[in-house]
C-alpha positions, 0 to 999 in steps of 0.5 A: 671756904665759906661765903658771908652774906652782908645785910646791905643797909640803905644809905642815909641820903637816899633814905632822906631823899626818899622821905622828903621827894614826897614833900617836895612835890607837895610844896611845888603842887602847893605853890602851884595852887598859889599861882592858880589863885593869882590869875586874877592878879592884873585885874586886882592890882592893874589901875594903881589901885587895889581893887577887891571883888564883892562886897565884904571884902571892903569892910573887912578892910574897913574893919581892919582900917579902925583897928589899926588907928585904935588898937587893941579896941576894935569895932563891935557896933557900927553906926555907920551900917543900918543907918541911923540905927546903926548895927551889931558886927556879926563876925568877931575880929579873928580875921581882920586882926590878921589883916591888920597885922602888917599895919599894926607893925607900922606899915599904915593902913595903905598896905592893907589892901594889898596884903589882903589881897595876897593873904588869900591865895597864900591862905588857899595854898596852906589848904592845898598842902594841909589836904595832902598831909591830911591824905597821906596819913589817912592813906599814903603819899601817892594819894595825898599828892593827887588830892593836893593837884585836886585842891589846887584846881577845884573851883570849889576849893579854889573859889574863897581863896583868889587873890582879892577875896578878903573874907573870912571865908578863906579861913575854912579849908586850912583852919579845918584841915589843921584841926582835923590833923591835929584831932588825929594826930591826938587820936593816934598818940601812944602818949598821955602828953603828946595826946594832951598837946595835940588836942590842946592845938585842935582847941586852938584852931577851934578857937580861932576860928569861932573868933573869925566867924560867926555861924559856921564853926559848930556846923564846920565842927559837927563832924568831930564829936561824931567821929569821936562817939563812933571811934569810942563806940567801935574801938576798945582801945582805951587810949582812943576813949582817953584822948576822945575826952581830951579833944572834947575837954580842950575845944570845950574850954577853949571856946568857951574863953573865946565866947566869954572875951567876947566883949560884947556878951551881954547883949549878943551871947543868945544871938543865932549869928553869934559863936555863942550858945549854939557852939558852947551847948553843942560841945558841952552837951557832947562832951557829957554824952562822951562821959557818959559812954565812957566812964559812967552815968553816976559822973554824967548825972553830977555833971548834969546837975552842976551844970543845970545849978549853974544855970539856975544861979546865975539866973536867979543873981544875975538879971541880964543873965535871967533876961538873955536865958528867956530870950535863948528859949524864945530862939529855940522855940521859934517865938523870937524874931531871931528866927527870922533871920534863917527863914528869911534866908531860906526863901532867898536862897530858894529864890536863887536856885541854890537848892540843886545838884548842878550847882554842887557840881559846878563847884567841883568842875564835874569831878563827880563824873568820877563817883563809879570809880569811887563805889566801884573802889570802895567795894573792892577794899571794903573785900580786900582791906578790913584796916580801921583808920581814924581818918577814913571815919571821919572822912566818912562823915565830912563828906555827906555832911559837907555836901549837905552844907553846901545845898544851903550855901556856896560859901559852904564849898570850900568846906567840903572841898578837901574832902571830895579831893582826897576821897575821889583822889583815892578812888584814883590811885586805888583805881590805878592800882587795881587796874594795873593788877589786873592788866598784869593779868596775861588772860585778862589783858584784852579787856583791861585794854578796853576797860582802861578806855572807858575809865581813862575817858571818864577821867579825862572829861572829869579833869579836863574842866579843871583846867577849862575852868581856869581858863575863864578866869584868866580872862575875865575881868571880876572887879570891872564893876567894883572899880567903877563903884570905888570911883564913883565913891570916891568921886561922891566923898570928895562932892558931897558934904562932910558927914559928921556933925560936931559931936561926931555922930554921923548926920545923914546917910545913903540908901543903896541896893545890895552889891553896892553897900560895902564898897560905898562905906569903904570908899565913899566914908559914908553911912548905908542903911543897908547891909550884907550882914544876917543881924536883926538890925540889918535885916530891920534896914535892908527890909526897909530900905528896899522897900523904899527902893521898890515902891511907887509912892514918892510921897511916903518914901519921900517922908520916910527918907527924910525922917531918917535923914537919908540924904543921897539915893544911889541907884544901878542894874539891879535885874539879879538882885531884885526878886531876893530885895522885894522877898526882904521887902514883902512886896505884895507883887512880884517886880521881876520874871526870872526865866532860864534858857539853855543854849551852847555855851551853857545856861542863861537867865532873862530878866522880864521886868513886870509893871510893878518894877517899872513904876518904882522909885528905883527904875524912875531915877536910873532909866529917866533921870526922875523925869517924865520919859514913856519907855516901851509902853510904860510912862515913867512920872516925874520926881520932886523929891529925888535930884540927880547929883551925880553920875558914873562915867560907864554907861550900860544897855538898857531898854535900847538907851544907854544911860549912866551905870550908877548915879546917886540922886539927893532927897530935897523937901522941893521947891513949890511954884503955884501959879493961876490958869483956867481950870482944867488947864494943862500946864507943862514945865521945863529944866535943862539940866546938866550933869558932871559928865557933861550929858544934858537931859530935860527935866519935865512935869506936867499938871493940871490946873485945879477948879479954882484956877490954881496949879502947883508943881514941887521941883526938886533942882534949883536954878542957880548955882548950887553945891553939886557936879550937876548944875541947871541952864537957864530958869524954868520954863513954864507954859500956860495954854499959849504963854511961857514964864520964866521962873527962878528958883533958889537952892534954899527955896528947894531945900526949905520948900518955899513956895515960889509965884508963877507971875 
């Protein structure tokens, strides 16, 4: 009787399963990154208020705030920022329409911090699955679900998407991880349709993100046309060619409808800050060079000279046209001011340190440790393994080039971070698997045991920092200081006096130092003449503004001030900041020496403050009030241009004193008493004054009396009531030799600059 054999077939349930426990897993290590980006939450949401760290986060809100009220109007030139000139918005309105979105649905704008504040960790854990998809079709499962476990932990990945960090920037790690899946997706579509529907979604995501921010698309996307001409190169695969030209046909267009909606085109299109001229000729000059390899040079040639007529008709019937092309060749020669804007950068950026392999490292929390056991992997597949796979091309590229964006720019961090979790990811599980083929090995188990020690403890101190990294997050607070500026913003729109006049234009406006500008705008409501943004007219404001910070003369900053009606001057420590203001500033001296030290718990930078930073306009309203004050070797003169007006309630250490951390003064034309004494006279004069936090200082000057007997002192506080939290006791004390007058001053005397007798 002969036997059947039954082919058993896996069970339906047990194949779902199968599939989807990888899936699984990834949503639980995708929620995971959520939390991890939640630690800081009881910072953020612990004071009844939301409270955001840095500085652009607060004008996104404001952005999104505006449209809101006027949609689907949004702000495109801000004469709140660069005032009085006002400036260009540097980043198109992509990002702050999302997070408007839930105001816009009728929640007001009250929500709106809030929901940004939770966007971002939701935003980076999108990014933690998309990179485990992204792994899994480039490699398999196991690998994709160890780069996700990266993604989640890495502070490079995780840095842009904490709770609280409402910028632009949080867009990165998902918009590119999608549309790198759907490149590939069209890439390995065995159909016409699905190869046009994927890359009809890659121009998509292209679009969006040129329409949520500024420089960084074409250097984002450079990978893609590259990967592109090289698979069309390597590959005879017709389909390849086909669909090569679809993904560069459709993010071509697409771009190009986002840069002619641009509703600020004629005077922003040739702007190097712009998604303008440099992403469109990227693509299009790539999209030529694909035709041209693929097809034939007869259609590149027409395509060429339709292009060029193009150029040369709109130029001869359009004159905006003719002028913005001359100011684009200006650009690319380096003969327009905009090229300052990346000069100017560079030397910031140099002055910050950020050229150097440390800083890179620290991003990715030491993974670099892991680099052996990458070549070492590489190696060996590259012996065992001769499988051509789209994805690990353009992996190829992404990641140099990611980490060569990264020496400019942190922010450019977040970028290359899928790409060092899924290559040192795979370098991991490949690692694992070839070390388990050799423990196996009966001959060899010996040194696989040794081996293994060695690679399990470079693994170790690679990962072990992942964690150790959090762990500091957790407990430090990174909004101490933007809370206290948004009381103290608060606290000065409700002091100061209405800003708009009656043709509701702003009248006067605020000078700050860098970190200070935004949330200051966000919550004081009122206008800054500086600014985050890399705009020519921010960069006119910032240089100018910082210089009248930094200087020693009174009178120039004085005239300067009051020409640009710049009515409040709000000072704090600006140590880190100062040696990148006073390179904006072209100061002929350096105001600060940096020094770096290394000590147990890592590396430290000393601030020696040079005598030119002493002496400024800055350093004399935060240290001594605007008074006459000797600190350490330096006397500190008296101002009589600058009042204090208010003051913060947190104090901080400097200089062996502790003094308020912010304060605003307002710029007054100042009082003038003249009186007569002997020539050669010393004459001194004293005012108490005390501020809203209840701290009492003396105001004091000193002069000398003139060969023909006269004195004059200009004063900037008056001595009766006047609309300010900071108020003055008592009159002026004036002494001349022996005697000592009592003088009164009007608020109306300081502001119009009368003069007052000494009698």
């Amino acid at each position: 009787m002969g036997s059947v054999i039954k082919k058993l077939e896996p069970c339906p349930a047990a194949s779902r399963f199968h599939r989807w426990r990888w899936e699984l897993a990834a949503l639980a290590i995708a929620l995971g990154g959520v939390a991890v980006r939640c630690i800081p939450w009881r910072y953020i949401f612990s004071t009844g208020r939301v409270v955001l760290p840095g500085m652009d986060p607060y004008y996104h809100l404001r952005r999104a705030g505006m449209l809101v009220d006027s949609f689907p109007v949004f702000l495109t030139f801000d004469p709140f920022i660069s005032f009085p000139s006002g400036a260009h918005i540097p980043w198109p309105p992509g990002f702050d329409l999302l997070v408007a979105l839930p105001g816009l649905l009728g929640g007001g704008k009250g929500v709106l911090a809030g929901w940004g504040a939770i966007l971002m960790p939701l935003l980076g854990g999108l990014s933690v699955y998309l990179t485990y998809r992204l792994a899994r079709r480039v490699f398999d499962p196991a690998t994709g679900l160890v780069a996700a476990g990266f993604m989640a932990l890495m502070y490079g990945a995780v840095s842009f998407s904490f709770v609280g960090r409402v910028d632009h920037h949080g867009l990165v790690a998902p918009v590119v991880l999608g549309m790198y899946l759907a490149l590939l997706a069209a890439l390995r579509s065995r159909t016409k349709s699905g190869a046009v529907k994927w890359s009809l979604l890659c121009g998509l995501l292209t679009a969006f993100s040129v329409g949520s921010w500024i420089i960084s698309p074409p250097l984002y996307f450079l990978p893609i046309p590259v990967v592109l001409f090289i698979l069309g190169w390597t590959s005879n695969d017709l389909n390849v060619r086909r669909v090569a030209w679809y993904c560069l046909g459709s993010s071509f267009m697409l771009v190009s409808a986002t840069v002619l909606l641009l509703p600020d085109l004629e005077s922003r299109l040739f702007t190097l800050y712009q998604p303008s001229l440099f992403t469109l000729s990227f693509y299009g000059f790539a999209a030529v060079f694909v035709i041209a390899f693929f097809y034939s040079r007869r259609i590149c040639l027409s395509i060429w000279a339709l292009m060029i007529g193009l150029i040369v008709l709109l130029a001869a019937i359009v004159p905006e046209f003719r002028s913005l092309l001359h100011e684009a060749i200006g650009v690319a020669t380096g003969r327009d001011p905009s090229y300052l804007i990346a000069r100017e950068s560079s030397r910031i950026f140099f002055e910050d340190q950020l050229f150097s392999l440390g800083h890179t490292a620290a991003l990715y929390t030491n993974l670099f440790l892991l680099a052996p056991v990458l070549v070492l992997v590489f190696l060996w597949c590259q012996v065992r393994v001769r499988h051509k796979h789209p994805g690990r091309v353009l992996l190829a590229v992404f990641f140099p080039f990611g980490l060569i964006l990264l020496l400019f720019q942190e922010r450019f961090g977040e970028y290359a971070a899928p790409a060092v979790a899924i290559l040192f990811a795979w370098s991991l599980v490949a690692g694992a698997r070839m070390y388990w083929s050799f423990f196996r090995m009966a001959t060899a188990r010996a040194r696989a045991v040794i081996w293994g020690v060695l690679l399990g403890t470079a693994v170790l101190a690679a990962l072990v920092p992942l964690v150790t990294s959090l762990v500091y997050s957790a407990r430090t607070d990174l909004v101490v200081y933007q809370r206290v500026l948004m009381e103290f913003g608060e606290e000065l729109a409700v002091n100061t006096p209405p800003v708009m006049d009656h043709n509701g234009r702003p009248s006067y406006g605020i000078l700050t130092s860098w970190n200070e500008t935004h949330p200051l705008l966000y919550s004081a409501g009122r206008p800054v003449m500086t600014s985050s943004f890399g705009t020519l007219e921010a960069l006119r404001g910032n240089r100018a503004g910082f210089r009248l910070l930094l200087t020693d003369d009174e009178e120039t900053a004085y005239r300067e001030l009051a020409e640009k009606r710049i009515r409040f001057v709000v000072v704090t420590q600006i140590f880190s900041q100062v040696t990148a203001m006073s390179v904006m500033a072209e100061m002929p001296q350096p105001l600060m020496q940096v020094e770096t030290s290394v000590h147990g718990e890592g590396y430290a930078r000393h601030y020696r403050q040079l005598p030119a930073f002493e002496e400024c306009l800055h350093t004399r309203m935060l240290i001594s009030d605007g008074t006459i004050m000797k600190v350490g070797e330096q006397e500190h003169k008296a101002l009589a241009h600058f009042r204090l007006y208010l003051e913060s309630s947190s104090t901080i250490g400097l200089y062996g004193l502790r003094i308020p951390l912010i304060k605003a003064f307002e710029v007054v034309k100042g009082g003038r008493l003249a009186g007569k004494a002997p020539a050669g006279e010393l004459i001194r004069l004293r005012l108490s004054v005390l501020t809203n936090t209840g701290r009492k200082f003396t105001y004091a000057r000193r002069t000398e009396a003139k060969s023909d007997g006269h004195f004059e002192f200009i004063v900037p506080y008056p001595t009766e009531p006047w609309d300010s939290p900071t108020r003055t006791v008592g009159p002026y004390r004036i002494r001349v030799a022996d005697r000592v007058y009592h003088v009164g001053v009007s608020d109306e005397d300081v502001r119009m600059g009368r003069t007052v007798l000494v009698q």
